[in-house]
N, C-alpha and C positions, 0 to 999 in steps of 0.2 A: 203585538201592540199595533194598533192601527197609524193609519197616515195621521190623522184625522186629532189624535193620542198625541201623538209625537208634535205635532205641529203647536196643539194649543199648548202643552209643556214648554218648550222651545219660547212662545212667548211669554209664559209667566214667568219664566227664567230671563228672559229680557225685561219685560215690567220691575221686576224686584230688582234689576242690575241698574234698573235706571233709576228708581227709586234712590238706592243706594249710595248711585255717586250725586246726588243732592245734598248729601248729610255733611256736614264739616267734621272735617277730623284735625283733633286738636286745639287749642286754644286760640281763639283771635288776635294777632299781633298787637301789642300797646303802644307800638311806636310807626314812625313812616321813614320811608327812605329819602335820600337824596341823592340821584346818579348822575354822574357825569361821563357822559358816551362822546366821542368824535373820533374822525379820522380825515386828515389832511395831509395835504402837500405842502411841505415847509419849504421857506423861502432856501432855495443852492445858494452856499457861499462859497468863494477859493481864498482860503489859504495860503501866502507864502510859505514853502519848504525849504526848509535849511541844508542846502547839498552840502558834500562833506568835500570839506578844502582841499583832501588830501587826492581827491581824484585827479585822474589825467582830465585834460579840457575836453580829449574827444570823447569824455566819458559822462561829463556835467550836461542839464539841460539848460537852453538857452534860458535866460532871466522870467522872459514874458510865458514862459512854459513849466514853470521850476513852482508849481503848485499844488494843493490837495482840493480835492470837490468832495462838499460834503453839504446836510441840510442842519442849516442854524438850531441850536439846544433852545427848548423855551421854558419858561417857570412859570411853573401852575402854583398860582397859591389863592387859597380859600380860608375866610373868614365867615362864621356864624356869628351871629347876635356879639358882632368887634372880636369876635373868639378868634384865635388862631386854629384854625383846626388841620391844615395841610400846607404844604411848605414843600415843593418838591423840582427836579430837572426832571423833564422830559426831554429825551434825546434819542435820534431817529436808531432805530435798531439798522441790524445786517451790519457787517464786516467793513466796508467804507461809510458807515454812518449814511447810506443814501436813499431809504426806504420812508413812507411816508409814515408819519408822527402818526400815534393814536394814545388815547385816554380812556380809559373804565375806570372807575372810583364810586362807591357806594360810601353812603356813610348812612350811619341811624339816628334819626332826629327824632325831637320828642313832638308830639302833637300839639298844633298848634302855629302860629303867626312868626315868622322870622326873618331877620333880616339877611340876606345873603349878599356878600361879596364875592365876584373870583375875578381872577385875571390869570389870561395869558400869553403873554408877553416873552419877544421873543429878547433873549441875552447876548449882550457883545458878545463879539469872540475877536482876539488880538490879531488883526493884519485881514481884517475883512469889512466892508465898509458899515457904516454903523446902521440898525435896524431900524424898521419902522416902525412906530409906534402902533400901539391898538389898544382899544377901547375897553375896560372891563365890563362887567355886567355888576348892576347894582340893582337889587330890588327886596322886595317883601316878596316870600311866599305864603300860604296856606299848605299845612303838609295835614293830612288827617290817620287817624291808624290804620294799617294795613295797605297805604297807598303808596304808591311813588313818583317823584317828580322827576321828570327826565329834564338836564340843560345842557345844550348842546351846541352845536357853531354851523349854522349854514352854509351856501358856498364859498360867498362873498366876505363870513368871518362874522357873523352876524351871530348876534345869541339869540340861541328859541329856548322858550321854555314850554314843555309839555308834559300841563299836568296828569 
């Protein structure tokens, strides 16, 4: 077989492969997504730790030092069209809870105009001074089939939505 043979084979076997992956496979989604992605650095809080009375004194830590460091639990909740639809603690992973908070959540929405709520807001925790408040996000989307809406927290805590 010649170069010549080979060569223009070689393309029509590329032509048909490109064709090919043009084609849809399988049925078109009926519904659209809605994702919630981020990743931050939660506010450090310390703790009072409860030393055990029973220790000798040269064994306790001083008062101002007798603490846990850890990053504040926050509650992510989400409402659709006033729906309750998630209701959850986000709490920093790794072993002293000191690693930075993150969120993935998809949910499947039906097409169409809706109103979305979330917030998340960080939760007291007992002997830590009390948190600061933040903002939720309130609005209308457009979700259409087979799309997705990405909403997410910038650096500053700010919600982007992108659709």
């Amino acid at each position: 077989m010649s170069v010549f043979k080979r060569s223009l084979a070689t393309a029509i076997l590329l032509a048909v492969m490109a064709w090919l992956s043009q084609l849809s496979w399988g049925h078109r989604p009926q519904h659209s997504q809605l994702r919630l992605s981020w990743r931050m650095n939660g506010e450090e809080i310390k703790v009072p730790r409860q030393q055990d009375p029973n220790l000798p004194a040269h064994m306790r830590l001083p008062e101002g030092q007798a603490f846990d460091s850890r990053t504040r639990p926050y509650r992510l909740q989400v409402k659709l069209d006033q729906q309750g639809v998630l209701d959850r603690r986000v709490e920093s992973p790794g072993l002293r809870h000191d690693r930075p908070l993150s969120v993935f959540q998809e949910f499947t929405v039906p097409p169409g105009r809706h109103a979305l709520e979330v917030s998340f807001s960080p939760e007291r925790v007992e002997g830590a001074p009390a948190p600061r408040p933040t903002a939720a996000y309130r609005g209308s989307l457009d979700f259409a089939a087979g799309k997705v809406n990405l909403l997410t927290l910038d650096a500053e805590g700010g919600w982007l939505v992108k659709p």
